[in-house]
FITIPA-392644 format. One record per residue (C-alpha): residue in one letter; x, y, z. Coordinates in steps of 0.1 Angstrom, whole numbers, plus 5000, padded with zeros to 4 digits. Layout:
aXYZ...
END
This chain:
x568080246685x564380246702x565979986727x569180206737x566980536740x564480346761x566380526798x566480856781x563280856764x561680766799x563781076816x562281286787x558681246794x559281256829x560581576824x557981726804x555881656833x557781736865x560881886854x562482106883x565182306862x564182446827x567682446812x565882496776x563482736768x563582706731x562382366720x559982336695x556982046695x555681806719x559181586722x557381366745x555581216717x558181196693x559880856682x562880776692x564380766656x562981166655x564281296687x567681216673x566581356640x566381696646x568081956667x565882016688x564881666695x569081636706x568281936727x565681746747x567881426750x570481666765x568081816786x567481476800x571481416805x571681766824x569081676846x570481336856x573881496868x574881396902x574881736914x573281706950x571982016951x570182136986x570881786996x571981927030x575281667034x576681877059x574081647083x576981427083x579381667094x580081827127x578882147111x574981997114x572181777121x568581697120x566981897148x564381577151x565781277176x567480967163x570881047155x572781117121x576181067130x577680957098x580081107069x580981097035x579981197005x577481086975x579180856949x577480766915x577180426903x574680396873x576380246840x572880296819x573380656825x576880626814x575180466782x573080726777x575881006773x577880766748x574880706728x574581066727x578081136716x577380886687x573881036677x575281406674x578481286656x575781106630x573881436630x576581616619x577181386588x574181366578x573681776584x570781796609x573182026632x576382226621x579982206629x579782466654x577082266673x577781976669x581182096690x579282276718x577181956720x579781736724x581481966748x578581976767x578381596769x581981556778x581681786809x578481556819x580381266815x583081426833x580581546860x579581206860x583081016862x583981236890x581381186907x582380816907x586280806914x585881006943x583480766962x584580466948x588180466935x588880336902x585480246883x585280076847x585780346820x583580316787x583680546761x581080406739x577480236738x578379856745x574779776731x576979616701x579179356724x576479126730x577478766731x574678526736x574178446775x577978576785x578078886774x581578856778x581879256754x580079406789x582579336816x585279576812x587579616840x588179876869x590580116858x593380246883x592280536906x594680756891x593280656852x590180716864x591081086879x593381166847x590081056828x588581316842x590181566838x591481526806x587481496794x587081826812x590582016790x588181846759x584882016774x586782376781x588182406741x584782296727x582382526747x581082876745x582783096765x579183256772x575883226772x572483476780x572183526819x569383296826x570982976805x572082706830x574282536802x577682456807x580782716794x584282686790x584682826825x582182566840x584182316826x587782436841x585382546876x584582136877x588582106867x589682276896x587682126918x588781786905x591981816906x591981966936x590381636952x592881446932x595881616945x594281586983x593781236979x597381196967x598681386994x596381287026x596080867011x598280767042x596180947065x593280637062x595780387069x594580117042x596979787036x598079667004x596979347015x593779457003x593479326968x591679676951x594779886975x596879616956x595979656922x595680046925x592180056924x591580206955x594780396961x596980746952x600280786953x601881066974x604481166943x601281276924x599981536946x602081826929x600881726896x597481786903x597782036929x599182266894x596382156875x593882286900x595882596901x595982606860x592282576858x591782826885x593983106870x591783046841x588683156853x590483406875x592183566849x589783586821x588283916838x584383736836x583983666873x584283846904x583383826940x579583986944x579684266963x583084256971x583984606989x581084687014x581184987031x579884827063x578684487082x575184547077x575984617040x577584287033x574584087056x572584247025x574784146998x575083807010x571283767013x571183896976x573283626965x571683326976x568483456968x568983526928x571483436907x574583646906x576183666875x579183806889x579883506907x577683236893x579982936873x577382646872x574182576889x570682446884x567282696880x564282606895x562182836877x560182656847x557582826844x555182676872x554882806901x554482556923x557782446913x560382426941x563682386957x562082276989x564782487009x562282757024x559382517031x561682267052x563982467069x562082797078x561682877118x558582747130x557583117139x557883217104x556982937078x555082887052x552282657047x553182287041x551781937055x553181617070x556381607092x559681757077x557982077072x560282327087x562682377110x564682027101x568682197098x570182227132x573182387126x575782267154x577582507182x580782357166x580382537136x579182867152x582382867173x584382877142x582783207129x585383487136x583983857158x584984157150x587084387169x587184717171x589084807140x586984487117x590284277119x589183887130x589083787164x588283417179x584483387177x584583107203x580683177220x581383317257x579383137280x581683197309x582583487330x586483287333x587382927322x588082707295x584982747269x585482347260x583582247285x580182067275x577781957294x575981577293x572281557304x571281227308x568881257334x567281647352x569181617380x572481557367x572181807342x571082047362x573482027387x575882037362x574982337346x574682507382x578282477388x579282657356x580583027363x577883157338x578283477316x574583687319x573683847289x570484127285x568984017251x568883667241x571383757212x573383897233x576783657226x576283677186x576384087183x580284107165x579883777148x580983787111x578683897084x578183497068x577383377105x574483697107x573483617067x573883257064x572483107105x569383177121x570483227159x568283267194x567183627195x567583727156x564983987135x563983747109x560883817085x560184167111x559883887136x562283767170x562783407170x562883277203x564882977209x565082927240x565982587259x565182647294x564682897321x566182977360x563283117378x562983337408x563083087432x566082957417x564182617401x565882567370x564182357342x565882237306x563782077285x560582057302x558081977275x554982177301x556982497291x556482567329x555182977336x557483217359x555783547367x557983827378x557084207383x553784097370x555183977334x554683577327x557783387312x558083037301x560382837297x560582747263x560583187257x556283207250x552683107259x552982817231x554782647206x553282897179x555283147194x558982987196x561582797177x563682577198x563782297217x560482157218x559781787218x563681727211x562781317212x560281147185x557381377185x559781637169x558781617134x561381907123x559782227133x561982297162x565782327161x567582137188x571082247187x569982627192x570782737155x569182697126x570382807082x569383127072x571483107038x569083037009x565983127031x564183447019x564483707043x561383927037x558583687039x558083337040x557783107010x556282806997x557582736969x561082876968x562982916933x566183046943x569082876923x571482636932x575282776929x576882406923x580382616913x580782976922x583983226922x584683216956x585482846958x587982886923x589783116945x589582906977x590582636955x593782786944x595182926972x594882576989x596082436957x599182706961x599682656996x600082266998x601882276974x604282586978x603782687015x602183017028x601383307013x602383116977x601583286950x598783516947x596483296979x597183557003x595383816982x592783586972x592283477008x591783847024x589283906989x586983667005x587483807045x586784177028x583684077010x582583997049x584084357058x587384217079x589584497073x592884287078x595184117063x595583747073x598583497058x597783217038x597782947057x596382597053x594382637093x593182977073x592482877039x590582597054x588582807080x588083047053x586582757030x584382627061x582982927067x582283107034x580982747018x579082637044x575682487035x577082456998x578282067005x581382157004x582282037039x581981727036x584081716999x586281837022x586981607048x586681297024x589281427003x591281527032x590781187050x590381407081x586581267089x587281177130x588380867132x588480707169x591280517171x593880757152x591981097167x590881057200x593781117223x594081487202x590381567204x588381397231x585481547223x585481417186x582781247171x580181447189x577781717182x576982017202x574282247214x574182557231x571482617250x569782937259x568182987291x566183287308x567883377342x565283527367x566983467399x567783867403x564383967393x565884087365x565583877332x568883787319x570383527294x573083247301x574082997277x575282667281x577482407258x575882087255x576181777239x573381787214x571781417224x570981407262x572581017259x575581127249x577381137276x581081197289x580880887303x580080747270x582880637244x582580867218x579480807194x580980847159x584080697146x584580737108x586280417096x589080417070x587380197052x584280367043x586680617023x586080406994x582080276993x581079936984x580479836949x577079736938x577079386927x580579356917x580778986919x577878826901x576979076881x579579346873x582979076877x584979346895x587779356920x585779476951x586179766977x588679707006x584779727030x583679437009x586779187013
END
């Protein structure tokens, strides 16, 4: 028994020491110094050992995976093209949760915990083993599935009892979510607002996610273009069958109802009377936890309070952080022009309009500019037929609510302060400078301008030392995340929670769920879908389509790494040779660029769309090409050590 505990026992002490979620606040003793024979002796000593599972989850929570999107990017140079999403490999974790299983089932008999539980306990450790498994098919197809210690298979030097087979992708999915419909009878339907232990509706939120990747997989398999000359394609491993999509696409909308229906959730502050009033109750959201909306998460309040998320320290504006040391301190989540575009405006009546940024007085707003030297990118951006604006935040004035709430833009009031981010300036003799790291001075009607906005980089938030002097305090696409930041004052050591499921994905999750599967409008996705637009105050109604139920999901999930989910499971990351006659641009990131105009004596704003690195050019073939392959991710060892069919990357 000491040997088998010997990963969680570790994971125990360590989290009596640096633990960043107190799920438990009720234990009783010093655990850490317990035996392993006592910690699964008592109930409290199987509360710690779950305490240990819960914090191993592979939850990636603020790991900022959007990076690999188009939707974002360090703001430092060196590029992060990439994609995908995080996988979970990590057997003596799987180990850990079976052992578990066994010790509360023998805790039960021998009367150390009751019936009622030992049943949470084990529902409980079925959603983390579900958390876990999912974690795993989705990255790397099919995986081996064990359902009990193998500490007992031993056999001398082969240990021929250890190597258990991949199981198809489809096994492995219907594992899943079969372990979740075990979780959702066997767990509380409630517990007290600050508990971060799974419920019933946790366990169908994780269902509906699941089988909503399931079904996509099914349905979009074809789109990655993988032979069955492949031995893992072959055997089923790596592979989903289009016949299956329906099947899961009504589980996802079965969970979904669920939690819909039961009257516990609802969308937080779902009827404001105005724009401004929903800015607020989207800035509430993120910065506590909502229990109107909150499914499943992780707390970082334990009681210390230099505990911390991390979120507010790294990414604040260099105008208005807090106090940190070494590089990475602030300022190191450039959001991308290509997910600003996709923010709807207002009109006059709050219905959605195209939020495309003008830039141009007339012409086609796809335009971007390449600046691989001054004088080509200056001449470039001279021939433009600019738009002037009079305030730096001139373009962003009618943009939705979550673009104002969740993106720090040039020219916004954050923390009672204007964040400049400004990438250049056009000065009254008509110079124009980009990117000039001397910040060069402009005086005009006796007033001195720069060209990064101010006197020095105390005083601004963009732009500066874009190559490897950057260490993350500037951004360098011209936008920077807001969500999650606190918007009062700056902070150190944020706590805010982490919303890993929330009710605004169930519902985005069944009306995609709905509409793939039963066209627009199924169902009840059109209502659902214009819950969401109201709770940003768009007064009308819009059908439920898959281009709307996906633009809704980018938009109201971004930062929550839920892009990227999404075009894995979608197999719509860009993909060279199948995408680039459709989208030439593909592959690429962009900036926009705000730049003080002084030729008229007047000071105006133009912006212009940029690529975001100055050496990727037009000229250039496209930077980023997603390969099919990469859809399922190399498995460690799985020759020598594991004896498994491998990954159609590693053939």
């Amino acid at each position: 028994m000491k040997k088998i505990l010997t990963f969680v026992f570790t994971a125990v002490a360590a989290l009596a020491l640096v633990s960043c979620d107190k799920i438990f606040n009720n234990l009783e003793g010093d655990l850490t110094k317990m035996s392993a024979d006592d910690l699964t002796a008592t109930e409290a000593g199987l509360d710690r050992l779950m305490s240990a599972l819960y914090q191993s989850l592979p939850m990636g929570a603020f790991s900022e995976s959007e990076k690999n999107t188009p939707n974002a990017n360090e703001t430092s140079g060196g590029s992060a093209y990439s994609g995908g999403v995080s996988g979970s490999w990590n057997y003596t974790y799987v180990r850990d949760i079976n052992f578990f299983i066994k010790s509360i089932s023998e805790a039960k008999e021998k009367q150390i915990i009751t019936e009622a539980t030992y049943n949470s306990l084990l529902g409980e450790a079925k959603f983390i083993r579900a958390y876990y498994y999912f974690a795993s098919v989705r990255y790397y197809g099919g995986v081996p599935i064990v359902t009990e210690p193998l500490d007992d298979k031993f056999d001398g030097d082969k240990n021929e009892g250890l190597y258990i087979p991949r199981s198809t992708e489809k096994e492995t999915w219907d594992f899943v979510l079969s372990e979740l419909d075990e979780a959702a009878t066997l767990l509380p339907e409630s517990r007290s607002q600050t508990n971060y232990r799974a419920t019933k509706w946790a366990a169908l939120g994780l269902k509906s996610r699941a089988a909503l990747w399931a079904a996509s997989v099914c349905k979009y398999w074809d789109k990655a273009g993988l032979a069955n000359t492949y031995k893992a394609v072959n055997e089923k491993l790596a592979y989903m069958n289009s016949d299956d999509a329906a099947g899961y696409y009504d589980q996802c909308i079965a969970a979904s109802e669920a939690i819909i229906n039961s009257g516990k959730f609802k969308l937080y502050g779902a009827t404001p009377g105005s724009v401004a009033d929903a800015v607020k109750n989207f800035d509430a959201l993120f910065q506590s936890r909502q229990n109107d909306e909150f499914i499943f998460g992780r707390s970082y309040k334990n009681g210390v309070t230099t505990n911390s998320n991390g979120f507010d320290l790294k990414n604040s504006p260099n105008q208005v952080h807090g106090s940190g040391t070494g590089v990475w301190k602030f300022g190191c989540y450039g959001v991308t022009l290509d997910l600003v575009d996709v923010f709807d405006n207002y009109d006059a009546n709050f219905g959605g309009v195209d939020g495309t940024i003008k830039t141009l007085n007339a012409g086609d707003e796809g335009y971007v500019i390449a600046l691989p030297s001054q004088t080509v990118g200056m001449n470039a951006i001279k021939g433009l037929n600019l738009k002037k604006y009079d305030s730096m935040d001139g373009p962003f004035k009618n943009k939705d609510a979550r673009f104002q709430a969740f993106i720090i833009y040039p020219g916004v009031t954050f923390r009672s302060t204007p964040i400049i981010i400004q990438a250049g300036m056009w000065d009254n003799t008509g110079k124009l400078v980009v990117y000039d790291e001397s910040n060069p001075k402009a005086t005009v009607g006796g007033k001195d301008y720069y060209g990064y906005g101010a006197i020095s980089e105390t005083y601004f938030s963009g732009f500066y030392k874009r190559g490897s002097t950057n260490d993350g305090s500037w951004y360098t696409t011209g936008f920077g995340v807001r969500k999650y930041l606190d918007s009062a004052k700056s902070v150190s050591e944020s706590q805010n929670p982490w919303y890993d499921i929330r009710f605004a994905e169930i519902l985005l999750n069944y009306c995609e769920a709905q509409v793939e599967k039963n066209g627009p409008n199924a169902g009840q996705s059109k209502k659902y879908l214009n819950d969401i637009r109201r709770r940003a105050y768009f007064l009308d109604q819009r059908d439920a389509t898959i281009d709307n139920i996906l633009h809704e999901r980018r938009v109201e999930l971004s930062f929550e790494e839920d892009y990227a989910r999404t075009l894995f499971r979608r197999r719509a990351f860009f993909n060279r040779e199948r995408d680039q006659q459709l989208n030439p641009t593909g592959g690429r990131k962009h900036a926009l660029l705000p730049i003080l105009d002084l030729r008229d004596g007047t000071p105006k704003y133009v912006f212009v769309r940029a690529n975001h690195y100055d050496w990727d050019t037009d000229v250039k073939e496209s930077v980023a090409s997603w390969s099919p392959l990469a859809y399922y991710g190399p498995i460690s060892n799985w020759n020598t050590t594991n004896k498994l069919t491998p990954n159609p990357s590693q053939e």
